[in-house]
BALOBA-1460 file (C-alpha; in Angstrom, 3 decimals):
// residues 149
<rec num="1" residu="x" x="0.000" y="0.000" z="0.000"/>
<rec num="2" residu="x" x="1.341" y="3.000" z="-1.083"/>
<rec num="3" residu="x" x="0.791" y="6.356" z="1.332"/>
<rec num="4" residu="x" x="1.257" y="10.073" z="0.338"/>
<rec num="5" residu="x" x="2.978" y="12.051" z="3.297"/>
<rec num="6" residu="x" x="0.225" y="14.494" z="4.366"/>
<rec num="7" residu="x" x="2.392" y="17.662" z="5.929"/>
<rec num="8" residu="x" x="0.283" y="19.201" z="9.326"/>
<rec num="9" residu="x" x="0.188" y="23.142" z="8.622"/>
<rec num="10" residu="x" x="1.151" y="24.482" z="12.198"/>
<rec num="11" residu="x" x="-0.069" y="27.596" z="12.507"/>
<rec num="12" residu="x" x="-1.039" y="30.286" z="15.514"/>
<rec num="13" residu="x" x="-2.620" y="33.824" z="15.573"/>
<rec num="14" residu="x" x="0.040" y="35.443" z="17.683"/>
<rec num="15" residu="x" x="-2.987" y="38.447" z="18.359"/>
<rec num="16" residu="x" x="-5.274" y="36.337" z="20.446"/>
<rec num="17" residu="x" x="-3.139" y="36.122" z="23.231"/>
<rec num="18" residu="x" x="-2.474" y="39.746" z="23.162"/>
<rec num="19" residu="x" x="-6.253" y="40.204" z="22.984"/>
<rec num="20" residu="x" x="-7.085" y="38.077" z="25.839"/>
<rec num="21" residu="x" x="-4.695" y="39.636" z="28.075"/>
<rec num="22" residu="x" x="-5.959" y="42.816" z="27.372"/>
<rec num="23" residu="x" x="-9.586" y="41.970" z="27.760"/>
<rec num="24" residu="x" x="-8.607" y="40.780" z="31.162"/>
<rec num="25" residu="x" x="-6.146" y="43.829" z="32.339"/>
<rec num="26" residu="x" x="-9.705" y="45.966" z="31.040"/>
<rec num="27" residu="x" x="-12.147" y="44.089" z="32.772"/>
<rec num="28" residu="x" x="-9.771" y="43.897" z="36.090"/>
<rec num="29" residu="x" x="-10.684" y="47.859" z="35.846"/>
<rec num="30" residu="x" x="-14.178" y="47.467" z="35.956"/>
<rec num="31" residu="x" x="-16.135" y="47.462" z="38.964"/>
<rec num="32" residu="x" x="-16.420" y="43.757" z="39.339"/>
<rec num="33" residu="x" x="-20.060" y="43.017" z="39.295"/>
<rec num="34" residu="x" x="-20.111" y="45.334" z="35.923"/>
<rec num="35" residu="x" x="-16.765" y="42.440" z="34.527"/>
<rec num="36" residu="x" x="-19.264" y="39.965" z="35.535"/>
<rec num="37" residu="x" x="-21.772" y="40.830" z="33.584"/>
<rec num="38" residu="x" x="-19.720" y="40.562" z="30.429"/>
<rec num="39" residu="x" x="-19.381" y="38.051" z="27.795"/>
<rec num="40" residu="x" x="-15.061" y="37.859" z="27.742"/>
<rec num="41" residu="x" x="-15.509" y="35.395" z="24.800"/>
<rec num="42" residu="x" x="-18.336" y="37.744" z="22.860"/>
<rec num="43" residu="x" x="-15.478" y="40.956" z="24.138"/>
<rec num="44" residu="x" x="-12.298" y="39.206" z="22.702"/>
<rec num="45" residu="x" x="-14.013" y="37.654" z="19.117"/>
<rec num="46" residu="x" x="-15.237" y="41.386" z="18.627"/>
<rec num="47" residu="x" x="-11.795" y="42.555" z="18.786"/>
<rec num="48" residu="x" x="-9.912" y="40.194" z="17.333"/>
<rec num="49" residu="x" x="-12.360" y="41.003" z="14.119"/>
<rec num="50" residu="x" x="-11.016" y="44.242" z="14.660"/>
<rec num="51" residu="x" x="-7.393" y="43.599" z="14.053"/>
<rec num="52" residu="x" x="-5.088" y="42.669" z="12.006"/>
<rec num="53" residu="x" x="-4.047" y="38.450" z="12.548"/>
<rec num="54" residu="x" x="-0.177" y="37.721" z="13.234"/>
<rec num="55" residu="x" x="0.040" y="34.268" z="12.059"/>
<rec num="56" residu="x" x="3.044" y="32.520" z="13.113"/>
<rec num="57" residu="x" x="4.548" y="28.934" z="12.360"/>
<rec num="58" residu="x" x="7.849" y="28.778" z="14.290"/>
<rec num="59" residu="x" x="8.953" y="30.067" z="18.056"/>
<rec num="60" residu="x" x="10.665" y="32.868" z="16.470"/>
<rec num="61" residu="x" x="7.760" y="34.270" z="14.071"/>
<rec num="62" residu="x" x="5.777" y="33.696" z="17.076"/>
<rec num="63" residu="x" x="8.245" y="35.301" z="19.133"/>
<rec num="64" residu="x" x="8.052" y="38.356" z="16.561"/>
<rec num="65" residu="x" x="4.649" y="38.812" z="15.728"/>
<rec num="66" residu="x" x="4.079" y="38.927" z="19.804"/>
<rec num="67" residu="x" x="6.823" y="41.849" z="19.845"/>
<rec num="68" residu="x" x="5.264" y="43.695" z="16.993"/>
<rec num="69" residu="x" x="1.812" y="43.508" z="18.671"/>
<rec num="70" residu="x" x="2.980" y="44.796" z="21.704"/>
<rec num="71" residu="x" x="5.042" y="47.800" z="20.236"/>
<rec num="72" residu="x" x="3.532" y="48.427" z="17.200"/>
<rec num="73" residu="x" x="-0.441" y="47.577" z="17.620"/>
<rec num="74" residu="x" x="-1.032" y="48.305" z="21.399"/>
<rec num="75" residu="x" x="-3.338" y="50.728" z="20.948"/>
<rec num="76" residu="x" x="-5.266" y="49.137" z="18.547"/>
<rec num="77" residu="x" x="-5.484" y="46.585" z="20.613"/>
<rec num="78" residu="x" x="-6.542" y="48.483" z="23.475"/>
<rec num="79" residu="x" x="-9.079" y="50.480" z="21.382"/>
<rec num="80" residu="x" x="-10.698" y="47.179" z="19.858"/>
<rec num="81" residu="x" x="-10.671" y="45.730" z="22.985"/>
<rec num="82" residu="x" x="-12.461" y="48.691" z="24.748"/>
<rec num="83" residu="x" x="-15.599" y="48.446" z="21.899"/>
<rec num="84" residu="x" x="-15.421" y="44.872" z="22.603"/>
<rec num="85" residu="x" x="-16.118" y="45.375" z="25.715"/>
<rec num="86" residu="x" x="-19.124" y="47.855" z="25.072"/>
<rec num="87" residu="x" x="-20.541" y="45.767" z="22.407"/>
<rec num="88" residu="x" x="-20.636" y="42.600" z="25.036"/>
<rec num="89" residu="x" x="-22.531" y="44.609" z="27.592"/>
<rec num="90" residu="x" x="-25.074" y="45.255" z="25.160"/>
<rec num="91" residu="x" x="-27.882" y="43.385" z="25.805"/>
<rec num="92" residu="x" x="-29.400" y="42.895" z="22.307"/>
<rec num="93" residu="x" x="-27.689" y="40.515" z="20.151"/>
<rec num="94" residu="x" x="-28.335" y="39.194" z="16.271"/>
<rec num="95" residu="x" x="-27.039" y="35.648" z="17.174"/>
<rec num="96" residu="x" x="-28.222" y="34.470" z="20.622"/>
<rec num="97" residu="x" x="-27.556" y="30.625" z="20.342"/>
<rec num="98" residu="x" x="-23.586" y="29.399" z="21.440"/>
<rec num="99" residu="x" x="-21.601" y="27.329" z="19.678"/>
<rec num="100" residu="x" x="-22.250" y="23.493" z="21.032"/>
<rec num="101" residu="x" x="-20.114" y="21.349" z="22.842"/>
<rec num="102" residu="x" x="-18.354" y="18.954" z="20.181"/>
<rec num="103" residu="x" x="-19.690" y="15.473" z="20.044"/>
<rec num="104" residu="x" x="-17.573" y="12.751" z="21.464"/>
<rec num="105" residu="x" x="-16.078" y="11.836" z="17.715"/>
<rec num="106" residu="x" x="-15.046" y="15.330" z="17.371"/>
<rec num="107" residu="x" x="-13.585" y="15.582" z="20.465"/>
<rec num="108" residu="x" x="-11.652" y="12.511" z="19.872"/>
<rec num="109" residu="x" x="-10.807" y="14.203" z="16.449"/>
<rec num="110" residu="x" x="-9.424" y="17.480" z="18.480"/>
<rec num="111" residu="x" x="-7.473" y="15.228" z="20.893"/>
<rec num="112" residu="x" x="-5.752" y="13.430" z="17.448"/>
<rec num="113" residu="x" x="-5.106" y="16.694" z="16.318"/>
<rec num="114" residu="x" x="-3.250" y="18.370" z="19.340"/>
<rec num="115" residu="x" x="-1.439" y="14.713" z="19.523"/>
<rec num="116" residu="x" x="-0.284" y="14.793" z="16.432"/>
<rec num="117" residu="x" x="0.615" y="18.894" z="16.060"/>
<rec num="118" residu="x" x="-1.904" y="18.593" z="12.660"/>
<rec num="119" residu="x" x="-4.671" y="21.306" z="13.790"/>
<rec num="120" residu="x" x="-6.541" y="20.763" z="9.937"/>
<rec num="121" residu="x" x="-6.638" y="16.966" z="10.212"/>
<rec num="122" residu="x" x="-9.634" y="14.998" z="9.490"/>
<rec num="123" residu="x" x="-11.011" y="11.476" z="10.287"/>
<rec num="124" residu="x" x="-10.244" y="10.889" z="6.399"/>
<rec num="125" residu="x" x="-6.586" y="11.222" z="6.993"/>
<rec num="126" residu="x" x="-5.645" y="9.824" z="10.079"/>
<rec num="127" residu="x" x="-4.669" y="6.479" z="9.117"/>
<rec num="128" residu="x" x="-2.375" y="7.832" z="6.285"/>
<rec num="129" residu="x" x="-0.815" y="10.151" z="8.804"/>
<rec num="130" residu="x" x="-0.211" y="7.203" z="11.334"/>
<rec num="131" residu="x" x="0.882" y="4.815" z="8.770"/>
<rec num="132" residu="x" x="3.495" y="7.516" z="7.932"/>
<rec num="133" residu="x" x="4.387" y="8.748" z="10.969"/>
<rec num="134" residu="x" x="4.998" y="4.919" z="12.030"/>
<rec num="135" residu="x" x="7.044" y="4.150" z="8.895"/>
<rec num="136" residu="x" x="9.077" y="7.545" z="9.426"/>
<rec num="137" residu="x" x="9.717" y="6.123" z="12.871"/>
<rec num="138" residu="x" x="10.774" y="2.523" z="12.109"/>
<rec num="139" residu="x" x="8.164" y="1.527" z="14.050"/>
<rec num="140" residu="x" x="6.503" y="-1.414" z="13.544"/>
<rec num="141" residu="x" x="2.280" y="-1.321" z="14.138"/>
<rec num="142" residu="x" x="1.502" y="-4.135" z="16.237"/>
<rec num="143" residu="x" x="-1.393" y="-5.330" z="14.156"/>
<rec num="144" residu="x" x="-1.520" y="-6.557" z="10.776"/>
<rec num="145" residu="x" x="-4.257" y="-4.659" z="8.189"/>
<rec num="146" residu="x" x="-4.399" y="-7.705" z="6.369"/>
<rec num="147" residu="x" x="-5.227" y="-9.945" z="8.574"/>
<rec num="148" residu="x" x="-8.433" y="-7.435" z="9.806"/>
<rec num="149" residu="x" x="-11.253" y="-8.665" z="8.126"/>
């Protein structure tokens, strides 16, 4: 059987950290019953459509990109942050009803994909990945595909 390697695109937005500690160091300003009251997941996805993404795929991009959104977009970050905010204590919203929790097959999928560092894997490519990843390993499965029936 003949397998085509199947590269894992690693990948992180380097601006939602920045956005989540800034949501925080806002809300720890806020009288606390008002932080409460607010949506920090509704707060920081408002922002983050707000600014610009600083994808990284090694330490040092990430390393980078978190500079340069420190120095350089700090007070866009504050200022998206800060309507983020506002926007989540409004009471009236377009889309009322949360994303779900994933199903038990999708959170196995999510597990398979943090193991394996491959955050766009799908249940279609899993057993090419492992066949690969064993082979690239020397590692022997311990069953036989064959012999399943």
């Amino acid at each position: 059987m003949t397998t085509t390697p199947y590269r894992c695109a690693i990948y992180r937005n380097a601006m939602e950290p920045l956005a989540i500690e800034e949501v925080q160091r806002q809300l720890g300003e806020l009288p606390p019953e008002v932080a409460r009251s607010i949506d920090t997941s509704e707060a920081i996805a408002y922002a983050l459509n707000r600014l610009p993404p600083l994808y990284a795929t090694t330490v040092e991009g990430w390393t980078w990109n978190q500079e340069r959104g420190r120095n350089s977009l700090g007070e866009l970050i504050q200022m998206a942050v800060s309507w983020g905010i506002r926007e989540a204590q409004r009471k009236r919203k377009p889309f009322v009803t949360p994303l779900g929790k994933p199903d038990e097959s999708e959170t196995a999928l999510q597990a398979l994909q943090h193991l394996l560092g491959c955050p766009d894997l799908g249940w279609p490519e899993i057993v090419p990945i492992l066949e690969q990843r064993l082979h690239d390993r020397r590692v022997r499965p311990s069953f036989d595909r064959r012999r399943v029936s």
